[in-house]
Steps between C-alpha positions, in 0.01 A plus 500: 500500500378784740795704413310853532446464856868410554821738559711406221702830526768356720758265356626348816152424633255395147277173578506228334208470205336211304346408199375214365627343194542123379264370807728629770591860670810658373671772762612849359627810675387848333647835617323849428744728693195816424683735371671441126833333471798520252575160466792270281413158476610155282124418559318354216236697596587968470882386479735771443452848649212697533226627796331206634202448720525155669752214476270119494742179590297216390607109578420288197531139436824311463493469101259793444507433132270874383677720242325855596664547874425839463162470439396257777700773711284754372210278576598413857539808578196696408265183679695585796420924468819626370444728220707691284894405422686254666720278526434095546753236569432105564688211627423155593636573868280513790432858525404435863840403613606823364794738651430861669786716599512857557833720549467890567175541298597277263268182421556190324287185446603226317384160415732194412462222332829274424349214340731592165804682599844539387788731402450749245819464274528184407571308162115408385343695289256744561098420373241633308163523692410509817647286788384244794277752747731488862665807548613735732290840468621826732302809578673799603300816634753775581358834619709769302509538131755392289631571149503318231848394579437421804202271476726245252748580798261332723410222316854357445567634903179251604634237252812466661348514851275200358830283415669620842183357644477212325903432602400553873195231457741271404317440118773409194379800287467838367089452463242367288485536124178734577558732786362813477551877671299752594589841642256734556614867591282862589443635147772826432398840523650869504512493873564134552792403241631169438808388713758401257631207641377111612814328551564268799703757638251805481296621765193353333658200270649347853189513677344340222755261466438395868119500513539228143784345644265372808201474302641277273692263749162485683334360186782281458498353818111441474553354185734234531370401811183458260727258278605315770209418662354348143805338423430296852141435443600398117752215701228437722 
């Protein structure tokens, strides 16, 4: 994985890398924007909030049965250069047919998988452990800083962009039971506060909500087109 003589700093254009696992390559997309980046993530991998260095989506096999996500993250990541904290994210989607939208500086990638969807309230029970690896994981790079408040603003304003997506694609569901966010923002300072707001109707929260909004119905598209085409070969 040649990553450090690559440009990884720009979301909308990262290439797609390898590595070699189980007897076959496995595709992954790594972004080191340069500079340092407050980030809130669901990631099992520097979840939360906190300053961030690079954001690693790694495909994985269907049934990927290890316990320590977070440390084959962590491992991932540093054989492919990135160093320091990060955040890492996985799903057993082809991260090649992966969604790119941009929106007034605003950049969101996302990868889908929709092999185990549904609705989130229903009457089942929830489960200990972790779940079936498909999920639907969004990266967010927006280039202001936000608050506190505003970063868990922009996670539930990309989350609902993600259903209104997934409406528009024409899939029966709210997601996966193991999507995952990421927004990164410009870290705060004296002379570069953090806007207050990230709702769908704020300056930044709708351009956001338009750059996941495409994104994501991209990916969708791409992926059940992916479905499809097995299900035929499968009759065939």
């Amino acid at each position: 994985m040649p990553s450090a003589t690559l440009d990884l700093s720009a979301l909308d254009r990262l290439p797609l890398l390898t590595r070699t696992e189980e007897g076959r390559a496995w595709p992954m997309l790594l972004w080191v924007p340069g500079e340092g980046r407050r980030m809130i993530s669901s990631a099992p991998l520097g979840g939360g909030i906190g300053e961030r260095r690079w954001v690693l989506n790694a495909q994985v096999p269907h049934g990927y049965r290890r316990m320590d996500p977070d440390g084959h993250l962590a491992e991932l990541a540093a054989e492919a250069g990135a160093s320091g904290p990060g955040v890492g994210l996985m799903t057993a989607a082809d991260v090649a047919d992966h969604g790119s939208a941009s929106d007034g500086g605003v950049h969101a990638l996302v990868s889908a998988g929709l092999g185990v969807r549904g609705w989130a309230a229903v009457p089942a029970p929830g489960l200990p452990g972790p779940r079936e690896a498909g999920t639907i994981n969004i990266v967010v790079s927006v280039p202001v800083a936000f608050s506190d408040a505003a970063l868990v603003n922009a996670v539930a304003t990309a989350t609902e962009a993600k259903v209104q997506a997934l409406r528009d694609a024409g899939v029966d569901a709210s997601g996966t039971p193991t999507d995952a966010v990421c927004v990164a923002a410009l870290v705060p300072s004296a002379t570069r506060p953090g806007a207050p707001f990230a709702g769908p109707r704020s300056v930044w929260g709708a351009r956001l909500a338009r750059a996941v909004h495409r994104a994501t119905h991209a990916a969708c598209l791409r992926a059940e087109s992916r479905r499809h085409d097995a299900g035929r070969s499968t009759v065939g």
